[in-house]
C-alpha positions as CSV (number, residue, x, y, z in Angstrom):
1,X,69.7,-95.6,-130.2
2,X,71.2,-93.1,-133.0
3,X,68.5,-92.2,-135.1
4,X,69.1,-92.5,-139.4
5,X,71.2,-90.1,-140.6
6,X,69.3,-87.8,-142.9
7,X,70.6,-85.5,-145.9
8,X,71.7,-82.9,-144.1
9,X,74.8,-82.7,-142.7
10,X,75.5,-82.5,-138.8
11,X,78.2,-80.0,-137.3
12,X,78.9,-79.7,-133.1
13,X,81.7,-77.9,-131.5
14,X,81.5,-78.3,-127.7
15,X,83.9,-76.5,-125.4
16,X,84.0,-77.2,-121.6
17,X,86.5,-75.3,-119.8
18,X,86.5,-75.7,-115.6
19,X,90.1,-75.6,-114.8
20,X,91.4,-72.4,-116.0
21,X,95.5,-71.2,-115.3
22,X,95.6,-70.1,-111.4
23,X,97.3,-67.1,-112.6
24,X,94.2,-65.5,-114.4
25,X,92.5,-65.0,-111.2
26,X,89.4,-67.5,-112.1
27,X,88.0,-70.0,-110.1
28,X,87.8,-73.7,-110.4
29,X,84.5,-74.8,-111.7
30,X,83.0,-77.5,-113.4
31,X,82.7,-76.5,-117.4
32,X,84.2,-79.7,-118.5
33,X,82.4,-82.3,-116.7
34,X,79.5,-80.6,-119.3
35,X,81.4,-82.1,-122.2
36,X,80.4,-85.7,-121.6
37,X,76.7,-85.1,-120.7
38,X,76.2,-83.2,-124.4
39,X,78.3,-85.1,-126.4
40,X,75.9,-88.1,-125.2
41,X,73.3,-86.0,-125.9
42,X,74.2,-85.2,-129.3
43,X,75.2,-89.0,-130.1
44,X,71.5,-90.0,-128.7
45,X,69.9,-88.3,-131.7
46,X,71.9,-89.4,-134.5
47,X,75.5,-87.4,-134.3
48,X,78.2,-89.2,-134.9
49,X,82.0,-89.0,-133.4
50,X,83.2,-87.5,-136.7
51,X,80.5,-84.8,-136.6
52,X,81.6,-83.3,-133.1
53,X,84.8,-81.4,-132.3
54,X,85.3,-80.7,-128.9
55,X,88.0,-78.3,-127.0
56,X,88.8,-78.9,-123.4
57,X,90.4,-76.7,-120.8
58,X,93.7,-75.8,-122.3
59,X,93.0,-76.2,-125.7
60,X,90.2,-73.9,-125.1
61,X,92.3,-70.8,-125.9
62,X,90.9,-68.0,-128.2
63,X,93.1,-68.9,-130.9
64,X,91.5,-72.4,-131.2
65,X,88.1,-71.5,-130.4
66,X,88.8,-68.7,-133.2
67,X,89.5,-71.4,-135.4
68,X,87.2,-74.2,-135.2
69,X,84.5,-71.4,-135.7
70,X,86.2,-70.1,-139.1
71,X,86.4,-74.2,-140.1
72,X,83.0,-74.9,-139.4
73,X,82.1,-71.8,-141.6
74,X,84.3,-73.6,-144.1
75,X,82.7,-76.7,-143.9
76,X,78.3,-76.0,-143.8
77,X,76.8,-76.1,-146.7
78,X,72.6,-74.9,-147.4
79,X,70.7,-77.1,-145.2
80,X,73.4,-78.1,-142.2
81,X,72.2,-78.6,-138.5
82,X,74.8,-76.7,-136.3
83,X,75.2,-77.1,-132.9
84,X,77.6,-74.9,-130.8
85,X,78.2,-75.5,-126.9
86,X,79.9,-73.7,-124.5
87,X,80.5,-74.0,-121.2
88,X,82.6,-71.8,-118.9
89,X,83.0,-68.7,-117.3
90,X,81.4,-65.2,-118.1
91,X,81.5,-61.5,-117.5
92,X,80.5,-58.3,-118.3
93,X,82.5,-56.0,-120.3
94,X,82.6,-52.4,-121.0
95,X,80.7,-51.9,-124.4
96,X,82.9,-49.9,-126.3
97,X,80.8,-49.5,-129.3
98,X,78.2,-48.5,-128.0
99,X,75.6,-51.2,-129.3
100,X,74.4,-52.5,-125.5
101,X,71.4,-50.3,-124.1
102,X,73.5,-50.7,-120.5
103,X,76.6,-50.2,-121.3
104,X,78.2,-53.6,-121.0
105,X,78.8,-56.7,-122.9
106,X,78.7,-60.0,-122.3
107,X,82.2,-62.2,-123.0
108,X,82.4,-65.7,-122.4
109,X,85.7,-66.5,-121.1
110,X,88.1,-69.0,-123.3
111,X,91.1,-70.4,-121.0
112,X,93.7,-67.8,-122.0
113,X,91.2,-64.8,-120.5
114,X,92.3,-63.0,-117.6
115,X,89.3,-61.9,-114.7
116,X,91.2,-58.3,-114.0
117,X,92.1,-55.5,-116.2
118,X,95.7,-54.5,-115.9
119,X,97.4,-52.1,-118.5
120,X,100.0,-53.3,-120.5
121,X,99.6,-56.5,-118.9
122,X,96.3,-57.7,-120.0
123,X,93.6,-55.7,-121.2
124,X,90.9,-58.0,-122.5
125,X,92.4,-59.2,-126.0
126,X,91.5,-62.7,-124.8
127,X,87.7,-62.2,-123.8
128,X,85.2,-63.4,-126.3
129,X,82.8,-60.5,-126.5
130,X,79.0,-61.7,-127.4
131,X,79.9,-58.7,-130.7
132,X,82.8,-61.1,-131.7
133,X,80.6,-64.3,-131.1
134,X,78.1,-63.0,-133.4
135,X,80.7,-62.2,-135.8
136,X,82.2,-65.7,-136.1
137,X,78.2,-67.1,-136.3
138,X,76.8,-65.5,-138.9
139,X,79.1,-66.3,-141.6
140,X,77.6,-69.9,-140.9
141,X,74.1,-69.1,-140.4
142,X,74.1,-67.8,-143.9
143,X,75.5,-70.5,-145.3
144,X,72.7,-72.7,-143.9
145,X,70.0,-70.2,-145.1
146,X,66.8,-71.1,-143.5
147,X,66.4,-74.7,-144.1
148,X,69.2,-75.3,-141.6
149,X,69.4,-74.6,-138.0
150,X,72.3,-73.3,-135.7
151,X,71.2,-73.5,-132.1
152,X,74.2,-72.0,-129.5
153,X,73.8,-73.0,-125.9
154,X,76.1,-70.8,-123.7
155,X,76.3,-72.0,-120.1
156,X,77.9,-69.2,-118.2
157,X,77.6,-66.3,-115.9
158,X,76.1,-63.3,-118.0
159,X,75.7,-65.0,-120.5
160,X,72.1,-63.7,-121.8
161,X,71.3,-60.8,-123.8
162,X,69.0,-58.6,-122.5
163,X,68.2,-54.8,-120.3
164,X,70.1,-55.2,-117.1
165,X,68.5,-55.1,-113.5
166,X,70.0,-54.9,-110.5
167,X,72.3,-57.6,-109.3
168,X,71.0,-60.8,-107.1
169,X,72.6,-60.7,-103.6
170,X,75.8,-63.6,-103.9
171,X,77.2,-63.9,-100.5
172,X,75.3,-67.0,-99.9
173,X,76.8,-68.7,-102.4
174,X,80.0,-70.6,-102.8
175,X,82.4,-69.1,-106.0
176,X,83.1,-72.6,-106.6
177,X,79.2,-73.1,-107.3
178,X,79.2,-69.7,-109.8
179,X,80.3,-69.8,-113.2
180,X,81.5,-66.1,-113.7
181,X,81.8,-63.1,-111.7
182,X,79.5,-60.0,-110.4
183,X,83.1,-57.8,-110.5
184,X,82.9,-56.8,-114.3
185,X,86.0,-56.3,-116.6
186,X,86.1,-52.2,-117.2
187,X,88.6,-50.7,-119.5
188,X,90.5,-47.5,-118.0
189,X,88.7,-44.7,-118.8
190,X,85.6,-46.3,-119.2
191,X,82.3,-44.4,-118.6
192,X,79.1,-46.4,-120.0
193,X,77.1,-43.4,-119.1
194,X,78.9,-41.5,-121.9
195,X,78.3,-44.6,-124.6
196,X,76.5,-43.2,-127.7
197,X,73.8,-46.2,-128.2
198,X,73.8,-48.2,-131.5
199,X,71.1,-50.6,-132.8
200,X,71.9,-54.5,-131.0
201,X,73.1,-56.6,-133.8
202,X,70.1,-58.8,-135.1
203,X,70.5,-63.0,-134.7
204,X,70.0,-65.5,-137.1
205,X,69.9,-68.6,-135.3
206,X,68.5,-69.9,-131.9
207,X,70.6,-69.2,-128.7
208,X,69.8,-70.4,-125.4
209,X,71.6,-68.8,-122.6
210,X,71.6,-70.1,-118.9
211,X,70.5,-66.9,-117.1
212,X,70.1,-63.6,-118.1
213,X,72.8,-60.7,-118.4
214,X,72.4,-59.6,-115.1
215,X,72.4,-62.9,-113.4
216,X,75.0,-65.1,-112.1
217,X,74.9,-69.1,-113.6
218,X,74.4,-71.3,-110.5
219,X,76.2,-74.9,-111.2
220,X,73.9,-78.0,-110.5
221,X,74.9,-81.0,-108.3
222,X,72.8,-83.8,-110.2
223,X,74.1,-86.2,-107.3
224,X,77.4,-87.3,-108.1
225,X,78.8,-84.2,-109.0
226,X,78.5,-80.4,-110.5
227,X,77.5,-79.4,-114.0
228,X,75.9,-76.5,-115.9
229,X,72.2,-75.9,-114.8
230,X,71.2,-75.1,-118.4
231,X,73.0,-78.1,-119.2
232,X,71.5,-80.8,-117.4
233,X,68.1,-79.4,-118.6
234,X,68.9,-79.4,-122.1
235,X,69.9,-83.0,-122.0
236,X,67.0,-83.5,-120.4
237,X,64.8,-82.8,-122.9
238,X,67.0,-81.8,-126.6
239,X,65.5,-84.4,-129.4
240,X,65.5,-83.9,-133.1
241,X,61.9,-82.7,-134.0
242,X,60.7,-80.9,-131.1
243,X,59.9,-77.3,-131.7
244,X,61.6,-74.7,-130.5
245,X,59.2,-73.6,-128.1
246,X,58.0,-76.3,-126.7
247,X,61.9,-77.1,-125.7
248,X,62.4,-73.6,-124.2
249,X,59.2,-74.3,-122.0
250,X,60.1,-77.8,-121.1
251,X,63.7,-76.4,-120.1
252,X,61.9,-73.5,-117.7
253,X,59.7,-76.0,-116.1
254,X,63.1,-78.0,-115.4
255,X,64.7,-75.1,-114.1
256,X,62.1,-74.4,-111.7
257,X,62.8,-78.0,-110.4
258,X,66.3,-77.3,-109.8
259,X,67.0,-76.1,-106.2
260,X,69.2,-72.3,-105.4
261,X,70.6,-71.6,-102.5
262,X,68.5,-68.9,-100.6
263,X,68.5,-65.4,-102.0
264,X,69.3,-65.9,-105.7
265,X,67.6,-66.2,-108.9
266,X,68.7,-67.8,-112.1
267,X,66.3,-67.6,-115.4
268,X,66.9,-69.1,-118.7
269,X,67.3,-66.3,-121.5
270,X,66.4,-67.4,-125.3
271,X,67.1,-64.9,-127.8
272,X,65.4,-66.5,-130.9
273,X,63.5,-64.6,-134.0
274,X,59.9,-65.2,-134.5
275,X,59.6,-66.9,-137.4
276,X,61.9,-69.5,-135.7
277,X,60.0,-70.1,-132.3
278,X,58.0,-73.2,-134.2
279,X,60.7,-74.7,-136.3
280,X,61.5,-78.3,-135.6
281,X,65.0,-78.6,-133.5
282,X,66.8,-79.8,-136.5
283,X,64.0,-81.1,-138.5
């Protein structure tokens, strides 16, 4: 049952993307089949149609992700529950502003982004680079202020942000099942030893990631079919009021419930400010 609708207003954008074009060298996966499982989620506590805006495979381009970011900031006013969704593939990227303590970015991967680098051909203008994401978010986490809430979920590979550690061993593991790639997407020339280190841009909101930057995002088969490990725990526990911290450690102790093949390791990254660890999810 939907629970009342209170004053504030409610904004989603979800975006599932699992069957890119075969020409941009990704695999098949399963982004989409996320859209259903949070949109349900979202209608369970009190979202209505209206309030979500969804963009599926080929109308996940950058263009239109671009867009429905710029709308949204259009649209929130002081108080707003925001709640942004992807799910999809992801990859490190050289960091060419020198703002990532390693060297690389993360991108998440909209359906018009290419796996390889290839001069004149395609040289990453499509990647959504986590410097660009937090770009198009803070214009709408200051229009909230503090007595909203923006929480973005990215379900992809390298899709936390944190110090990098060696990678996990893949070569038990089906492509199929990973949502990303260990091969990262380095610009000619590139040399992230030679990067002059900046400070990390700062985050205003709550952003749960499904593994860290490092680490490769693992799909789930719940029993009928594969979707996003971070997800199916979400869903499994996301309800208006909860705080924040009692959701991330409900989602970990899910995680540890979810079987990996043998030899990797997949941990939830949440990169959330202090004073936000006990605010009510959308309370």
């Amino acid at each position: 049952m939907a629970m009342p609708l209170c004053a504030q207003q409610r904004h989603a954008v979800v975006i599932g993307i699992g069957d890119y074009p075969e020409n941009s060298g990704w695999k098949k996966i399963h982004g989409d089949a996320d859209i259903e499982i949070v949109c349900a989620m979202l209608s369970e506590n009190g979202f209505e149609p209206q309030d979500i805006k969804v963009l599926k495979n080929r109308d996940a381009d950058k263009a239109a992700i671009a867009k429905v970011f710029a709308d949204l900031a259009a649209d929130v006013q002081s108080g707003d529950w925001v709640y942004v969704h992807f799910s999809g593939h992801g990859q490190q990227v050289s960091d060419l502003d020198g703002d990532e303590a390693d060297g690389w970015d993360e991108a998440i991967i909209p359906y018009d982004a290419c796996r390889e680098y290839k001069a004149g051909v395609y040289e990453g203008e499509n990647h959504i680079i986590d410097d660009e994401l937090n770009q198009w978010l803070m214009p709408i986490a200051d229009k909230i202020g503090q007595e909203g809430c923006l929480l973005v979920v990215l379900d992809a590979c390298h899709s936390g942000d944190g110090t990098r550690a060696e990678d996990e061993e893949e070569d038990t593991v089906r492509e199929t099942d990973i949502r990303g790639t260990a091969d990262k997407f380095e610009y000619a020339g590139f040399d992230p030893d030679l990067a002059s280190p900046k400070t990390p841009r700062k985050t205003n909101w709550i952003a749960l990631s499904a593994c860290k930057p490092y680490q490769s995002n693992y799909e789930y088969w719940d029993g009928s079919r594969y979707v996003g490990r971070l997800t199916y725990a979400l869903a499994q526990h996301f309800r208006i009021g909860v705080p924040v911290c009692d959701l991330l450690n409900d989602i970990e102790i899910t995680y540890d419930t979810l079987p990996l093949r043998r030899n990797t390791v997949q941990n939830l990254n949440a990169d959330i400010p202090e004073r936000m660890r006990d605010k009510l999810i959308f309370k």
